[in-house]
Every structure is written in structure tokens, then in C-alpha cells.
N, C-alpha and C positions, 0 to 999 in steps of 0.2 A: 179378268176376274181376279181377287185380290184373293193369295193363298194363305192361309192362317196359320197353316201348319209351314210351309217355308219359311215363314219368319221366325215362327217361336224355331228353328232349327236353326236360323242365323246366329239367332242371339244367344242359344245353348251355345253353337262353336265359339264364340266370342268369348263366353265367360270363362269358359273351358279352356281357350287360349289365356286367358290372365292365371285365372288355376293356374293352369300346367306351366306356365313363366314363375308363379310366385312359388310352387314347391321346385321347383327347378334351380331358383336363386336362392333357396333357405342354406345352399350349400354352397354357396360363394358367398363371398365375404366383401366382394365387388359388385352390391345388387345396379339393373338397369331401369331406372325411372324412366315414367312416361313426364314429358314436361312439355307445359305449353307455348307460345309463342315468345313469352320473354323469361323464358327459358327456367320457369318458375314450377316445380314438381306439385303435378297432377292431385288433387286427395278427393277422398270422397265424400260422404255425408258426414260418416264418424271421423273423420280428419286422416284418414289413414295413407300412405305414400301408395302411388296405385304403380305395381312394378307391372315391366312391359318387353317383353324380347324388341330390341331393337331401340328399348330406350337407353337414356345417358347412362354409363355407369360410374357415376361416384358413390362417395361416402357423404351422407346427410344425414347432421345429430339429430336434427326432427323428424327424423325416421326412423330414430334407433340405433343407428348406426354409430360406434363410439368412432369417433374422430380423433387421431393424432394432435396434440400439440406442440409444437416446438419450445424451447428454452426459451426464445427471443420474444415469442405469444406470449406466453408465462409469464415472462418478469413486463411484458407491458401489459399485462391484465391485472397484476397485482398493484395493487393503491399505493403511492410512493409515499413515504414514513414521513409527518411533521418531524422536522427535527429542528433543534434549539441549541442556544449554546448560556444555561442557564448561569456558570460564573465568569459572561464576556474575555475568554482566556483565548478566545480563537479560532479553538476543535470545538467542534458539535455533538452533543453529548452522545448520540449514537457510537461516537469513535473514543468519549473522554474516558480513561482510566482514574482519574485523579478529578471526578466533579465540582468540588468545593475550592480547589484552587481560591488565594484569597487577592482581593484586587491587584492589579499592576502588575500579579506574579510573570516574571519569563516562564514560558510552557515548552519542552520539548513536545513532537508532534504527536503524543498520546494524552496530553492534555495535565502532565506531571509537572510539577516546580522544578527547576533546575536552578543550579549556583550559575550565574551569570557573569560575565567578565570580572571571576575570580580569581586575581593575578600575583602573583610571587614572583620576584626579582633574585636569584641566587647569586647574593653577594653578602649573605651574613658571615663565609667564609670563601674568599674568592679559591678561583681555579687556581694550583700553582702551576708557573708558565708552559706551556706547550703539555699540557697535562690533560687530560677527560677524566679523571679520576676522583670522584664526588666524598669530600670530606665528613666527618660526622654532622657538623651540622648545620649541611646540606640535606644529609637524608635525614633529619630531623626536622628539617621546614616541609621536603617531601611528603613526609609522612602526617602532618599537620594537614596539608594539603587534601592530600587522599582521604584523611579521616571524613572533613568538610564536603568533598564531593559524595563518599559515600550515605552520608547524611541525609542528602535530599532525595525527597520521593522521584525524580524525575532521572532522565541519561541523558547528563552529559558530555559531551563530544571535548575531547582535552588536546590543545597544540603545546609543543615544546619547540622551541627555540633556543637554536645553542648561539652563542658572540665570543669573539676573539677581539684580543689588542691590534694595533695593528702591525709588531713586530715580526717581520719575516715574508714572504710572500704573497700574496692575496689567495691566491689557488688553493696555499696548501691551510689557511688559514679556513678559508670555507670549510674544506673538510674536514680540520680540526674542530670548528664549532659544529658538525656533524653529527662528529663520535660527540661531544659531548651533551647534546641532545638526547641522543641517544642509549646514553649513559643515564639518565636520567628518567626516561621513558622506560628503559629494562626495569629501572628500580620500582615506578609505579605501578609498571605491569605484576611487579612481585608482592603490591600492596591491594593486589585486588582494581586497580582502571585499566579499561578498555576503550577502545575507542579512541588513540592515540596516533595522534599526525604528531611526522618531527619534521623539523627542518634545521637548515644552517645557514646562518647571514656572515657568518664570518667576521670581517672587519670591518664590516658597511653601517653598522648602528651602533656608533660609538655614546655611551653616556657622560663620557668622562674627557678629559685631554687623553688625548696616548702620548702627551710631550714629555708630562712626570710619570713615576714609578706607580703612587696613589690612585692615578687616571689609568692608569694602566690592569693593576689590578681590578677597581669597577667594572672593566668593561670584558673583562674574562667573566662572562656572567651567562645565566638562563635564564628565560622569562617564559612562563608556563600560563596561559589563560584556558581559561572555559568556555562553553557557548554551544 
């Protein structure tokens, strides 16, 4: 004979069990879903997550449960920026400081004008012999110099090159067109440029003969580019 009263008692404990599961887990932060065979969380008429002692316990946003993101989530959830490079200079305007650049311009990589293979030969007054000691006007082409790179919107990256005759030994000659590189480089530094590579060729780039005295002084020389 079928009890009526045994079943309405099953299914009070039943619900009773979900009850006492769901105030049980309002205090973990780790609730445990019922989930059914593909492993997709239980809900019920009103959509709601049916919590279950002995079910899964994760974290589910459709349940309420605020869920962690990571940085790595994050920047792949966000929409990657159109970006353009409206005056064809190379940089893309997201990175360009200097937009309007005008055609053809050389860009240093923020997207500024720069003076481009900007080049001074210092031989308006040569070196006197075995000397790195820069004549007046030498540091008046210097400074002509500097002026013009400081001029441009852009940063210039500046090499100096110091040259010798070829009188005397090779070795010590390198070194001589060194210092005088160098010499020359201190001076800009003092005119406000940064960004300053030196070197020394010594007696290897000759302009001139080293057979006459004339060829000799040319090539006591610096030559200073941009780029």
C-alpha cells in the first residue's frame, strides 16, 4: 500500500538537504554545484545554480560568483586598437609624437624629423701635427653644427670620427685620431648633444696624399655625421 505520508517526508528531507547545503555554503566563498552529466551546473525553473553537498566546487559568473581574471584574459578580451600611420613616416600614430611629419621626412623612432646624414669635415682649420687640440674655427663649425641638430624636432644619434696623416706609427696614430674625436665630442657635449658615438681610424681614410705637406694637413681631419 502506497504511504503518502512517507513520501511527502522524503522529499521535505531532500529539500532540507539543499536548504541546509545552500545556507551552509552562503559562507564559503567556494560554493559546491550540482552538475549534470556534461558536467554543466544544475538550475532550476528561475535559472538559479542548485548548490549540493558533494557537488563540484568552483567559481561560476552565472551564479554569481565574481570570478578572477588574469592580465593575460584582460588584454585578450580587450579589442586591439585600429591603428594607422596617417603622415607614411613609418611609426604608427598610437606611438607618433610628431604626426604631421612632412613627406620623405627621416623619422627618428617616435615619429620626429631628424637631420639626416648631416656631415662636417673639420678641415677649415686643420689639426697642427700630432696635436687633438681643436682651433677656434673648429669649434665654430661645431657649434654651427649643434645649433642645426638642436633645431630639429626629432633625436639625433651623432658619430665622430677622428683621422690622422700618416706620419709616425700606425698604433699610436689610431689613438691619436681618438683623442681627437674626442676632443670634439667633449666640446658638443658642452653644447647641449647627446647621444654621441666616437671613434678613431687613424691613418686608414686618408683624403688627401700624405706625400705633400697640404695632403698631410687634410687629412688631420674629423668628420662628424648624423643619423
Amino acid at each position: 500500500m502506497f504511504d503518502s505520508n512517507k513520501k511527502i517526508a522524503t522529499v521535505a528531507a531532500a529539500v532540507g538537504l539543499i536548504l541546509g547545503s545552500t545556507v551552509a555554503s552562503a559562507e564559503d566563498p567556494m560554493r559546491a554545484y550540482a552538475m549534470d552529466a556534461e558536467k554543466t551546473v544544475v538550475t532550476n525553473a528561475f535559472g538559479e545554480c542548485w548548490e549540493a553537498k558533494g557537488g563540484v566546487r568552483q567559481l561560476i559568473e552565472k551564479c554569481g560568483d565574481v570570478v578572477a581574471v588574469t592580465k593575460e584574459e584582460e588584454a585578450k578580451a580587450k579589442p586591439v586598437p585600429v591603428d594607422g600611420d596617417d603622415d607614411n613616416d613609418g611609426v604608427p600614430n598610437s606611438r607618433d609624437k610628431c604626426p604631421n611629419t612632412a613627406a620623405g621626412a627621416t623619422v627618428d623612432s617616435d615619429g620626429c624629423q631628424i637631420v639626416e646624414n648631416l656631415t662636417i669635415n673639420l678641415v677649415v682649420e686643420e689639426f697642427d701635427f700630432d696635436s687633438a687640440v681643436l682651433k677656434p674655427e673648429m669649434k665654430a663649425a661645431l657649434k654651427d653644427f649643434a645649433d642645426k641638430v638642436k633645431a630639429s624636432p626629432g633625436h639625433e644619434t651623432v658619430t665622430v670620427i677622428g683621422h690622422t696623416d700618416s706620419t709616425g706609427p700606425a698604433a699610436y696614430n689610431m689613438k691619436l685620431s681618438l683623442r681627437r674625436a674626442q676632443a670634439a665630442a667633449d666640446y658638443l657635449t658642452s653644447l647641449g648633444i647627446d647621444s654621441i658615438t666616437v671613434k678613431g681610424m687613424g691613418e686608414t681614410q686618408p683624403i688627401a696624399s700624405n706625400k705633400t705637406r697640404e695632403g698631410r694637413a687634410k687629412n688631420r681631419r674629423i668628420e662628424i655625421t648624423t643619423h
